[in-house]
Backbone atoms as SQL, in Angstrom:
CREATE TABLE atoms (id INTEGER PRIMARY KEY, chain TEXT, resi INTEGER, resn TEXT, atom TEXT, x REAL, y REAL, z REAL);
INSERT INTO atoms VALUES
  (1, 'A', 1, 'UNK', 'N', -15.871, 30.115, -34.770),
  (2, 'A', 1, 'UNK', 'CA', -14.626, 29.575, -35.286),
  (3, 'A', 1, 'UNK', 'C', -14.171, 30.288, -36.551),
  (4, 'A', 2, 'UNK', 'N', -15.195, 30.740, -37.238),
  (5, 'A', 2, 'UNK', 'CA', -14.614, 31.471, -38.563),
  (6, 'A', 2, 'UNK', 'C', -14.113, 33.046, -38.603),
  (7, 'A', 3, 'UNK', 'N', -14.537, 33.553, -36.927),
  (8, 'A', 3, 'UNK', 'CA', -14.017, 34.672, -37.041),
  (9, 'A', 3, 'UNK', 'C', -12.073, 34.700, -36.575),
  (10, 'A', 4, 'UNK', 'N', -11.771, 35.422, -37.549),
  (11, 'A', 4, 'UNK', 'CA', -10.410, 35.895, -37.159),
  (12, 'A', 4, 'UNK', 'C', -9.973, 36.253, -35.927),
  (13, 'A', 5, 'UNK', 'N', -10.261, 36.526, -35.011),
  (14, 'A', 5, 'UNK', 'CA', -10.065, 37.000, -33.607),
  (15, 'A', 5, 'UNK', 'C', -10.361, 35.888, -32.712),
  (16, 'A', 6, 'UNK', 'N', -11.351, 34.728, -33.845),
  (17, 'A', 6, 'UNK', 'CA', -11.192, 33.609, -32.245),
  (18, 'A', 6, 'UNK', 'C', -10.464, 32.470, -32.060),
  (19, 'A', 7, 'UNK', 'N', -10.110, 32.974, -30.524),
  (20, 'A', 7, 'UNK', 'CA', -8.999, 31.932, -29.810),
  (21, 'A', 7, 'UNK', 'C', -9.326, 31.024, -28.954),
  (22, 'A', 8, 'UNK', 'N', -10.134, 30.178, -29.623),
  (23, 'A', 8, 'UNK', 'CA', -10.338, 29.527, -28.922),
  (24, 'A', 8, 'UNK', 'C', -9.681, 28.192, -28.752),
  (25, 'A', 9, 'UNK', 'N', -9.218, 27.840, -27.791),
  (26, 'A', 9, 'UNK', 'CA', -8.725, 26.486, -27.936),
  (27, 'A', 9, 'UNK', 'C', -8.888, 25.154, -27.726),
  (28, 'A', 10, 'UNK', 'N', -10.373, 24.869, -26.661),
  (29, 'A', 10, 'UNK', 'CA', -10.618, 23.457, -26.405),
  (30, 'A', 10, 'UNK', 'C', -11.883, 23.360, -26.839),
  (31, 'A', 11, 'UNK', 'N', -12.706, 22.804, -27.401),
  (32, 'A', 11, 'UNK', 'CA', -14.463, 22.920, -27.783),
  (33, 'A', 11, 'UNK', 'C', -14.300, 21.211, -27.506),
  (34, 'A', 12, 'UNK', 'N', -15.139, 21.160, -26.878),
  (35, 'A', 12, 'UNK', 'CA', -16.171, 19.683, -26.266),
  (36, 'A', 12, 'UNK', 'C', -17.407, 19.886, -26.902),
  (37, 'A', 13, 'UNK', 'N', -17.363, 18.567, -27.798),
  (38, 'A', 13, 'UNK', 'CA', -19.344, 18.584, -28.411),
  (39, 'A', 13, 'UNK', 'C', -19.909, 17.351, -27.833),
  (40, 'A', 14, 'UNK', 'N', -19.385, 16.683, -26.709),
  (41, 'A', 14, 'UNK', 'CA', -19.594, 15.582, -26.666),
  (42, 'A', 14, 'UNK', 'C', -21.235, 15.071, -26.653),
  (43, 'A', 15, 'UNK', 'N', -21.281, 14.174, -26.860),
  (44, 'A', 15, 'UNK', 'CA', -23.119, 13.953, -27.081),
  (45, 'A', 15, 'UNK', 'C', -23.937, 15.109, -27.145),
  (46, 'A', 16, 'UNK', 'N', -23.295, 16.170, -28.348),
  (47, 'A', 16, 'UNK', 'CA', -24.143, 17.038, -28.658),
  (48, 'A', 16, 'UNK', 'C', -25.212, 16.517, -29.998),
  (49, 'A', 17, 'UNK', 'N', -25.285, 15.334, -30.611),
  (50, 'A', 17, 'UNK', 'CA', -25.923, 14.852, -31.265),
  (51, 'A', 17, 'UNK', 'C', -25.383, 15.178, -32.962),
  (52, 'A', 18, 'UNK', 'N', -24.174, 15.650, -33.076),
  (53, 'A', 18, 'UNK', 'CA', -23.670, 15.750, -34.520),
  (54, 'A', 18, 'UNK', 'C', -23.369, 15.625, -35.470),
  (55, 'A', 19, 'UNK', 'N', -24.308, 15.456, -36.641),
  (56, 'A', 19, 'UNK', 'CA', -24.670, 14.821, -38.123),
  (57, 'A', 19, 'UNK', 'C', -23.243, 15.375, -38.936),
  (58, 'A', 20, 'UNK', 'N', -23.836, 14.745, -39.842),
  (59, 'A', 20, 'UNK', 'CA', -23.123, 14.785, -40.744),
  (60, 'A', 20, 'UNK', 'C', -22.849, 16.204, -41.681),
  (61, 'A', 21, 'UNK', 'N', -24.137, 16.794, -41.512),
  (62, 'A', 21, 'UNK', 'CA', -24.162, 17.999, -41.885),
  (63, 'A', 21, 'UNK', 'C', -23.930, 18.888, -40.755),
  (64, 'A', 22, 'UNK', 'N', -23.904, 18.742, -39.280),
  (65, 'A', 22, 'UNK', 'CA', -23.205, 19.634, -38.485),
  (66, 'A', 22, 'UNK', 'C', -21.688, 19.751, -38.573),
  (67, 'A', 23, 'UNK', 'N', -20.633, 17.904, -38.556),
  (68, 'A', 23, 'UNK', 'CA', -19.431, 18.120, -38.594),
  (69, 'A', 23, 'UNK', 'C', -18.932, 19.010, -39.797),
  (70, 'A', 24, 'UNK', 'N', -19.747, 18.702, -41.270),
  (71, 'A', 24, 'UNK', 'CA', -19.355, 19.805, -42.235),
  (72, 'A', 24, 'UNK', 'C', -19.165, 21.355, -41.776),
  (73, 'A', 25, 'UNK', 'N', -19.700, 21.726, -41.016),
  (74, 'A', 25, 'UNK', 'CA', -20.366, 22.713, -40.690),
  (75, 'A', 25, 'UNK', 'C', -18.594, 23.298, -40.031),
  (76, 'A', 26, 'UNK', 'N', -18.828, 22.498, -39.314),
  (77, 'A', 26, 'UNK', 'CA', -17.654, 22.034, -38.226),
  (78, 'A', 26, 'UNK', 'C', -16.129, 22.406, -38.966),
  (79, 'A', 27, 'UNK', 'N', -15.960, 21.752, -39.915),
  (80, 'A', 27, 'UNK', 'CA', -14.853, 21.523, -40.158),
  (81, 'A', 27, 'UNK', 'C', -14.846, 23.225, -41.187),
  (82, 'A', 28, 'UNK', 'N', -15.647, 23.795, -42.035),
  (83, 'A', 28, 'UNK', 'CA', -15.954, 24.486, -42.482),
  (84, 'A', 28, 'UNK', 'C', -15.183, 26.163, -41.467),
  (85, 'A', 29, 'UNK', 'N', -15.746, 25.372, -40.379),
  (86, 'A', 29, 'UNK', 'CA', -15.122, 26.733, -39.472),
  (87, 'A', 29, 'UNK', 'C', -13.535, 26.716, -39.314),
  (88, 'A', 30, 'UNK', 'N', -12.970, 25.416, -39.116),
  (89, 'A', 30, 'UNK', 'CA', -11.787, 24.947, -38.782),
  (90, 'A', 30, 'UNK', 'C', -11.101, 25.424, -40.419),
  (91, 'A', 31, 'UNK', 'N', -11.207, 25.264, -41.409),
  (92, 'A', 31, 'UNK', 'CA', -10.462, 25.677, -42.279),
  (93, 'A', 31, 'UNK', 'C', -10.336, 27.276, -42.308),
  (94, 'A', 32, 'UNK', 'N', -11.800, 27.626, -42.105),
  (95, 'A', 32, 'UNK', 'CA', -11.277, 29.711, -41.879),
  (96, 'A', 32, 'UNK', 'C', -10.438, 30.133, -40.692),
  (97, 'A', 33, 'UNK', 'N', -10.190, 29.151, -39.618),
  (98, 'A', 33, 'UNK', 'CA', -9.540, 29.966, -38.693),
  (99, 'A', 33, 'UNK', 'C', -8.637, 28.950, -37.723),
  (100, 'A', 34, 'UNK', 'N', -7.832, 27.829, -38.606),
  (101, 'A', 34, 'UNK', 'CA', -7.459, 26.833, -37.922),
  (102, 'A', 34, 'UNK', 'C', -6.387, 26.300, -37.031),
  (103, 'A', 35, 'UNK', 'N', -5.609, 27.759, -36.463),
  (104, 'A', 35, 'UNK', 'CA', -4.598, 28.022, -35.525),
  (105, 'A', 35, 'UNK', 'C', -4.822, 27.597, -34.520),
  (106, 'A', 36, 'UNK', 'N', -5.459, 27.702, -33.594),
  (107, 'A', 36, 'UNK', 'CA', -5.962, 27.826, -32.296),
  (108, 'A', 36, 'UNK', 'C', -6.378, 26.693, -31.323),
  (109, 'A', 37, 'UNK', 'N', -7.280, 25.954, -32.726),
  (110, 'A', 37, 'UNK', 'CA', -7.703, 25.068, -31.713),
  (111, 'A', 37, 'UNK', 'C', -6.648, 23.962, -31.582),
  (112, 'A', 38, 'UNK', 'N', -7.041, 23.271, -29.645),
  (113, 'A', 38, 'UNK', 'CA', -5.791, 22.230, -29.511),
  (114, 'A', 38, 'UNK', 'C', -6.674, 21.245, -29.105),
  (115, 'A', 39, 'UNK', 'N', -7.866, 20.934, -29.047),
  (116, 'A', 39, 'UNK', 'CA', -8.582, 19.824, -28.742),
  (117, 'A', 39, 'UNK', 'C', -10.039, 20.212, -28.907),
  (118, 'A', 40, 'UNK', 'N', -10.117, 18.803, -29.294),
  (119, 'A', 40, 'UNK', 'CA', -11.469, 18.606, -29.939),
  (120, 'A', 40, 'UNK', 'C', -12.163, 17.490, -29.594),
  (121, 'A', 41, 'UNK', 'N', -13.555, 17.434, -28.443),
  (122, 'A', 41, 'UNK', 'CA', -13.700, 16.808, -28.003),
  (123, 'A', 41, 'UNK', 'C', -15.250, 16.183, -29.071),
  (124, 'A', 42, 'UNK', 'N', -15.521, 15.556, -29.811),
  (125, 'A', 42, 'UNK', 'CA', -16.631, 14.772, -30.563),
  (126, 'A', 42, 'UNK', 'C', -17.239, 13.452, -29.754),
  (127, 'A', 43, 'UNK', 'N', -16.540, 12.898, -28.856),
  (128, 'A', 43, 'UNK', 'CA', -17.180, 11.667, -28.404),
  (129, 'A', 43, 'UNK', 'C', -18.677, 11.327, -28.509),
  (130, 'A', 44, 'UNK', 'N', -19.480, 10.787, -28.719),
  (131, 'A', 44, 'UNK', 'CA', -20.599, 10.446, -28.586),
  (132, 'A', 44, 'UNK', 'C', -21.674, 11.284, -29.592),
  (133, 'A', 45, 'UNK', 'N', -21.241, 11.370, -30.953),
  (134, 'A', 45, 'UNK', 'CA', -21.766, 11.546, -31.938),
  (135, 'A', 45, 'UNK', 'C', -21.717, 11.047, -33.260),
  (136, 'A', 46, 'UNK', 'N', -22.483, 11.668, -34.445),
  (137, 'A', 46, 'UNK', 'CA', -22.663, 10.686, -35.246),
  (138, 'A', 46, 'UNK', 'C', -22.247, 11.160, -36.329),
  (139, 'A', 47, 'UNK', 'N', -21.209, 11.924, -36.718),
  (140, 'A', 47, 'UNK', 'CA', -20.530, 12.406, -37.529),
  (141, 'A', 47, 'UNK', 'C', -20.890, 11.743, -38.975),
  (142, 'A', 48, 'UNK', 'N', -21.033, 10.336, -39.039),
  (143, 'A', 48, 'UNK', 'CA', -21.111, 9.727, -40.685),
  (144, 'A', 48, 'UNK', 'C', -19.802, 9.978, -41.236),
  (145, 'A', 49, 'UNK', 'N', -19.450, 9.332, -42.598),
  (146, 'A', 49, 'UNK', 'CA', -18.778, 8.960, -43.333),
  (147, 'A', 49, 'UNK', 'C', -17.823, 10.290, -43.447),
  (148, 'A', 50, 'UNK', 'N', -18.976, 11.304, -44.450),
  (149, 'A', 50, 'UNK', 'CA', -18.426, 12.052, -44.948),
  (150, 'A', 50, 'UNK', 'C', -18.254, 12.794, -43.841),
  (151, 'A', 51, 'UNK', 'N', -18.517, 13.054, -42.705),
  (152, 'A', 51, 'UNK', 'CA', -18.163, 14.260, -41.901),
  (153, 'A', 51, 'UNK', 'C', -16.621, 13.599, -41.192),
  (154, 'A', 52, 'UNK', 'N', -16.283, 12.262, -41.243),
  (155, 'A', 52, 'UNK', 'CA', -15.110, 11.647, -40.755),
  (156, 'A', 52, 'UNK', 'C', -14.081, 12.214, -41.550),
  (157, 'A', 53, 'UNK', 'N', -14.107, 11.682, -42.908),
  (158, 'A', 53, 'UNK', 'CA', -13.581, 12.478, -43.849),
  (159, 'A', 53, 'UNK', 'C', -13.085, 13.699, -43.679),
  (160, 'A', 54, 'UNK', 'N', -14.132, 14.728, -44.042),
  (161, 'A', 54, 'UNK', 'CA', -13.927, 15.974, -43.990),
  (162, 'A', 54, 'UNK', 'C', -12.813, 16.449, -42.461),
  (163, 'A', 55, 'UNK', 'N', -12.892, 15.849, -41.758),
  (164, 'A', 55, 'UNK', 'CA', -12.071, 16.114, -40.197),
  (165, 'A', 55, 'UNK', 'C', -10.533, 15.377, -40.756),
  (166, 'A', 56, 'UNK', 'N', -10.619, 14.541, -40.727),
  (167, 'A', 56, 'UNK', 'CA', -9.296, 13.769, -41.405),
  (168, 'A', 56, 'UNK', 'C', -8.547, 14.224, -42.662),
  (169, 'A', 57, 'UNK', 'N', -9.427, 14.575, -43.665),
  (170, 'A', 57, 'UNK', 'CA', -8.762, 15.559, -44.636),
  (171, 'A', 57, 'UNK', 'C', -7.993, 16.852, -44.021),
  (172, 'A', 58, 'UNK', 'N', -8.867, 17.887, -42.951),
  (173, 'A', 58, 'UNK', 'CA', -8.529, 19.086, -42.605),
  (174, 'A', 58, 'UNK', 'C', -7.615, 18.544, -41.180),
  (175, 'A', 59, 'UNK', 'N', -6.753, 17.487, -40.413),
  (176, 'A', 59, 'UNK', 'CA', -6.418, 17.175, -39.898),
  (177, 'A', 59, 'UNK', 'C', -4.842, 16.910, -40.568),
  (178, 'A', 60, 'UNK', 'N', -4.962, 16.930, -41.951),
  (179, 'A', 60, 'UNK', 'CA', -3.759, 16.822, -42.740),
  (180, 'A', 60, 'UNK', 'C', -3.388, 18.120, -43.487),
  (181, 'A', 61, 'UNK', 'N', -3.739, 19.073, -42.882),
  (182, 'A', 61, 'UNK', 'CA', -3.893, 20.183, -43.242),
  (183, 'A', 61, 'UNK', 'C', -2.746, 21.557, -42.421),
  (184, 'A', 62, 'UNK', 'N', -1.611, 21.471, -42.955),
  (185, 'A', 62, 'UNK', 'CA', -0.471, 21.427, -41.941),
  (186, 'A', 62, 'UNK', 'C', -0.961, 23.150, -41.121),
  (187, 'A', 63, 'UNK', 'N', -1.641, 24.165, -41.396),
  (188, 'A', 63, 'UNK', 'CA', -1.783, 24.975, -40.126),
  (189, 'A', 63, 'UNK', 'C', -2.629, 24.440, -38.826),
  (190, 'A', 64, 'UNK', 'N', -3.103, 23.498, -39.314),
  (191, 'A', 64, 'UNK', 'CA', -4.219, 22.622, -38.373),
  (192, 'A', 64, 'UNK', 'C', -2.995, 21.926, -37.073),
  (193, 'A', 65, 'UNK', 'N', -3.195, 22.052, -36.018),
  (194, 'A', 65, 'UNK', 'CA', -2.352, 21.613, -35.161),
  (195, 'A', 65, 'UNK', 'C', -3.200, 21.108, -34.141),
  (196, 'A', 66, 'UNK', 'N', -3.995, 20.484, -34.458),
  (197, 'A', 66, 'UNK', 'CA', -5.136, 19.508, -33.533),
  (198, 'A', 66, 'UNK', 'C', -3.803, 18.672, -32.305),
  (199, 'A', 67, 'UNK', 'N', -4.224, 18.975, -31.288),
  (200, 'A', 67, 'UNK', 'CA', -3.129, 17.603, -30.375),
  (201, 'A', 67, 'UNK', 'C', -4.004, 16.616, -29.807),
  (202, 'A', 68, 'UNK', 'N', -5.436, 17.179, -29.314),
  (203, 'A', 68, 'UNK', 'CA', -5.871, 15.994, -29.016),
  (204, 'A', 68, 'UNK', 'C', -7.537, 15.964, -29.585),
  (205, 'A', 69, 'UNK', 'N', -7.932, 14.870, -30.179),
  (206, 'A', 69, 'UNK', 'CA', -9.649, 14.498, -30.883),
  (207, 'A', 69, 'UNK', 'C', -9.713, 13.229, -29.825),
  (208, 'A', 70, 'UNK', 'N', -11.137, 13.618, -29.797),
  (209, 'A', 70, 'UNK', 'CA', -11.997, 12.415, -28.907),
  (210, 'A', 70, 'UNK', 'C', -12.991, 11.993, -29.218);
């Protein structure tokens, strides 16, 4: 996600088991390269407080054009 060249546009993590320190991780990529993606599938993980946050902050983040989170 942080490289410049990637286009990627749908990533599914669903019950990939994702802390709080993975969504950081997560969102970390989404601010270096945050064109692209159009859905974001999280269902069935455990993001915590601050990793909710951090997604919702960078969700208000007007190059961010998220259409659909799960």
């Amino acid at each position: 996600l942080k490289l410049p060249h990637c286009k990627l546009e749908t990533l599914r993590l669903s019950g990939c088991q994702i802390t709080e320190e993975g969504c950081s991780s997560l969102v970390s990529g989404l601010k270096s390269n945050p064109s692209h993606l159009r859905q974001l599938d999280l269902s069935y993980n455990h993001p915590g407080e601050s990793g909710v946050k951090g997604l919702c902050d960078q969700l208000e983040n007007p190059p961010f054009r998220l259409d659909t989170l799960w």
